[in-house]
Backbone as CSV, one residue per row, in Angstrom:
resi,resn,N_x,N_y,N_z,CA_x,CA_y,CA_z,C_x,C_y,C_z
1,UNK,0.851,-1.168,0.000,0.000,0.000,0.000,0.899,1.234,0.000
2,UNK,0.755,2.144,-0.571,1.073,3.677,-1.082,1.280,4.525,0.247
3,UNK,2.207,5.111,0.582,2.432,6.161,1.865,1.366,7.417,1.901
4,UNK,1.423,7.681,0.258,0.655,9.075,-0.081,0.260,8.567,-1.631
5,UNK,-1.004,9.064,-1.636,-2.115,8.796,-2.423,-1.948,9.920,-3.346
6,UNK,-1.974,10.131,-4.636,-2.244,11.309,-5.143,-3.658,11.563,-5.896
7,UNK,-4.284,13.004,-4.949,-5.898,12.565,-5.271,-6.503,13.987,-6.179
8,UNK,-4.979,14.559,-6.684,-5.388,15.648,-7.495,-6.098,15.891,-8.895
9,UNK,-6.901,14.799,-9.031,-7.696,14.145,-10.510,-8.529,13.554,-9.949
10,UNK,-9.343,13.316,-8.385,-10.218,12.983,-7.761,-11.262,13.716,-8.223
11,UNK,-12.117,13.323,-8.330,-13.842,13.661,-7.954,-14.430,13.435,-6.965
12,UNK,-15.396,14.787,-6.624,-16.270,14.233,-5.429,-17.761,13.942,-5.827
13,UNK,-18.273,12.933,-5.433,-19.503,12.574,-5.368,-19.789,11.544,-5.839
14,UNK,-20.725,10.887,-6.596,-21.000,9.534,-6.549,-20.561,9.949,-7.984
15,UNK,-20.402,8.466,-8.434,-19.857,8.414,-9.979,-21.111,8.057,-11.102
16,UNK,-22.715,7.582,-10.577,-23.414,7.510,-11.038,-24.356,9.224,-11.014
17,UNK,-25.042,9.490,-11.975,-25.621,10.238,-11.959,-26.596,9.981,-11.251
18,UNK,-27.442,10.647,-10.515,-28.770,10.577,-9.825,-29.910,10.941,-10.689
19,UNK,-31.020,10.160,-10.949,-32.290,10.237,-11.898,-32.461,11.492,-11.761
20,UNK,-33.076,12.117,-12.424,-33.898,13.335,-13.055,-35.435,13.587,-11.801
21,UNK,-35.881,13.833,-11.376,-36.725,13.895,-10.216,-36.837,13.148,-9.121
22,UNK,-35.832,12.563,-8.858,-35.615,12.171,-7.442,-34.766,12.646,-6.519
23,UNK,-34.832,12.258,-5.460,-33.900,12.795,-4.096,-33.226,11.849,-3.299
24,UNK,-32.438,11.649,-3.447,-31.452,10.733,-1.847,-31.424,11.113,-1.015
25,UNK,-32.471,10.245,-0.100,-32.248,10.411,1.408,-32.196,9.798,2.217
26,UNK,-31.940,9.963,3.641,-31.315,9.258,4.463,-32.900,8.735,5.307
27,UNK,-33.248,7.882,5.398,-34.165,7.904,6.441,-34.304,6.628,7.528
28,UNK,-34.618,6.601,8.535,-34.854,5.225,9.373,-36.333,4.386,9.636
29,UNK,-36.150,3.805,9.187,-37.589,2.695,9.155,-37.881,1.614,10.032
30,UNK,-38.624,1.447,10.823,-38.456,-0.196,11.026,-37.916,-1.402,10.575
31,UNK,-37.809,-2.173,11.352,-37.277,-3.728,10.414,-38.149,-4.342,10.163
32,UNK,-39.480,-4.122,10.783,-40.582,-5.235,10.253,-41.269,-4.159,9.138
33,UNK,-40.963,-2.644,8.958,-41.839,-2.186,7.479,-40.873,-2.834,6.276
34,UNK,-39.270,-2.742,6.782,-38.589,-3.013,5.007,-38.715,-4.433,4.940
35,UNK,-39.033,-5.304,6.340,-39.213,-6.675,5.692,-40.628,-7.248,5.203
36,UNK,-41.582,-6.257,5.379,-43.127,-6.280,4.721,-42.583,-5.986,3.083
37,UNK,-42.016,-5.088,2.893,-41.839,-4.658,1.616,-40.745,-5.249,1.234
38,UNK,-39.676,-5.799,1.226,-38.526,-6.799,1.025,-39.487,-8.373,0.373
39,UNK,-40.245,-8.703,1.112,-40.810,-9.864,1.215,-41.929,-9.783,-0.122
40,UNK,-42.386,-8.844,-0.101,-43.756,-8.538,-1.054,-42.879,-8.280,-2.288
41,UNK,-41.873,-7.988,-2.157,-41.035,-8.088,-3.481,-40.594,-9.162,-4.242
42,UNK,-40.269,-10.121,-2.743,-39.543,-11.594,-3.203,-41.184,-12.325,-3.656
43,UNK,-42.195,-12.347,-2.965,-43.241,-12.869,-3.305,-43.756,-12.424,-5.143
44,UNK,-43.326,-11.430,-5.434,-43.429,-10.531,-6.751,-42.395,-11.602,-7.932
45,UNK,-41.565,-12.003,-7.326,-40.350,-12.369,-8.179,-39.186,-11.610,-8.408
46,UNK,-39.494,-10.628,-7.677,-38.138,-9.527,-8.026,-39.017,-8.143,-8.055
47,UNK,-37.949,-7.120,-8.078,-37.914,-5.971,-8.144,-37.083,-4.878,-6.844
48,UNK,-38.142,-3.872,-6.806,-36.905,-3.037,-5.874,-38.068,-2.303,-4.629
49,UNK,-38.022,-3.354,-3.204,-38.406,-2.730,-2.420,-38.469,-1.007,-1.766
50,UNK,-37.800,-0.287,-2.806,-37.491,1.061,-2.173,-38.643,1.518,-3.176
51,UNK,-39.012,0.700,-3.947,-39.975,1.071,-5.168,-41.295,1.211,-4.627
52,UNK,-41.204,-0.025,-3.950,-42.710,-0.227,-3.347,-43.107,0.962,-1.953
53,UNK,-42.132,1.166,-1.540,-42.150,1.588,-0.677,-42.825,3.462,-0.849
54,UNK,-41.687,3.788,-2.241,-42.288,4.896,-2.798,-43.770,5.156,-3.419
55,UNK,-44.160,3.836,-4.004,-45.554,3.435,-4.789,-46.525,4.067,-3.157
56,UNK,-46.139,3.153,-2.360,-47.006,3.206,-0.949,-47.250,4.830,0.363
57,UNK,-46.276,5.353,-0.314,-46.428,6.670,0.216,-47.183,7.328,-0.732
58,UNK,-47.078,7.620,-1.863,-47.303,7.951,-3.045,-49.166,7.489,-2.977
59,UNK,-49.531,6.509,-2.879,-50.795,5.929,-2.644,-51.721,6.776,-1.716
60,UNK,-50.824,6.554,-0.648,-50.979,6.779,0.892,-51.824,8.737,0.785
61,UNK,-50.414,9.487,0.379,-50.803,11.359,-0.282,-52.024,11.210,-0.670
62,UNK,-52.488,10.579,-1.978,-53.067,10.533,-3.166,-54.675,10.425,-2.112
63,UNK,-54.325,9.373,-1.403,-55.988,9.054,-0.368,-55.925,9.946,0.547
64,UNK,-54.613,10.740,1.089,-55.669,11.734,2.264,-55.744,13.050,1.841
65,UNK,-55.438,13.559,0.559,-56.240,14.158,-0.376,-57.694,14.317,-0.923
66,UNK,-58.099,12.642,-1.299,-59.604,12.234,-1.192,-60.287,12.294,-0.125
67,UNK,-59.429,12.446,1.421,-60.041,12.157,2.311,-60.540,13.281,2.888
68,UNK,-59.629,14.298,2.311,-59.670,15.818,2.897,-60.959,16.716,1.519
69,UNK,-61.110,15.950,0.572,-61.828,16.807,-0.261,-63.230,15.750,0.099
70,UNK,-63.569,15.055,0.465,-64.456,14.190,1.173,-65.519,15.046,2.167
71,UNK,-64.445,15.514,3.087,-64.854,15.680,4.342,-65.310,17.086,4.388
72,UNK,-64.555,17.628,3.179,-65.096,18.999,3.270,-66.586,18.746,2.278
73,UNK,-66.667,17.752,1.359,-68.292,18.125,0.812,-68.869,17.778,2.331
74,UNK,-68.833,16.382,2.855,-69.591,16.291,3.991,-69.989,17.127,4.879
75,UNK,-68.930,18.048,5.316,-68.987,19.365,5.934,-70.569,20.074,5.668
76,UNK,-70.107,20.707,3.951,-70.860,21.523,3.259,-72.215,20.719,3.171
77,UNK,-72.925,19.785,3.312,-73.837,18.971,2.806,-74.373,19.084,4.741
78,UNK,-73.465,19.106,5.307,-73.839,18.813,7.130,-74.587,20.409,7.017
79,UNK,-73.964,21.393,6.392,-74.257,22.943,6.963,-75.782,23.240,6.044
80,UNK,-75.568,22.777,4.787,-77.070,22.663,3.905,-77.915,22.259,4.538
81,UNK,-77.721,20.931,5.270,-79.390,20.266,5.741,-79.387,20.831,7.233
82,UNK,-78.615,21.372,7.870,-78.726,22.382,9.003,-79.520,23.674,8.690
83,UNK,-78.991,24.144,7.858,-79.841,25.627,6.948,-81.301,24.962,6.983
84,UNK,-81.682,24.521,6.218,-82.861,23.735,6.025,-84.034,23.380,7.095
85,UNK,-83.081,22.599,8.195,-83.913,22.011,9.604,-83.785,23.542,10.047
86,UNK,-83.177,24.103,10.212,-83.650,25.516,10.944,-84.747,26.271,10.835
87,UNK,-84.747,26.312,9.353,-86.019,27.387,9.049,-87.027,26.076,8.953
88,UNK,-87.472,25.236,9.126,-88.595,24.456,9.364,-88.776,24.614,10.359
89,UNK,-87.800,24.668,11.435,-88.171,24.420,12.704,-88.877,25.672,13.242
């Protein structure tokens, strides 16, 4: 092994480019969520649990969106038949 390295033609950073709309990040998960999604992969035949994992958040947004435009007709539909029972009453 070399005393001194010469690292003046070094690069920093990864040598792969990073996709076009994504982000690397660091995050901590359980061991029983990546082995739900590890497993549902191997059951799949393959692929890439970080995939599923993104699919499942991604899902996850998408419904409490529906859940929040839901609740507000319910809201509006609660305050209509309130309007209504009032002046009958």
């Amino acid at each position: 092994m070399k005393r001194q390295y010469d690292f003046s033609k070094a690069r920093r950073g990864p040598l792969v480019p990073s996709t076009p709309g994504k982000t690397r990040i660091t995050i901590r998960l359980d061991n029983d969520v990546i082995e739900h999604f590890q497993a549902a992969v191997d059951r799949a035949g393959g692929g890439n649990y970080q995939t599923l994992i993104n699919d499942a958040l991604r899902e996850y947004i998408r419904g409490a969106r529906l859940e929040t435009v839901v609740r507000r007709a319910v809201r509006d539909e609660v305050k209509a038949v309130r309007k209504v029972l009032a002046r009958t009453a």
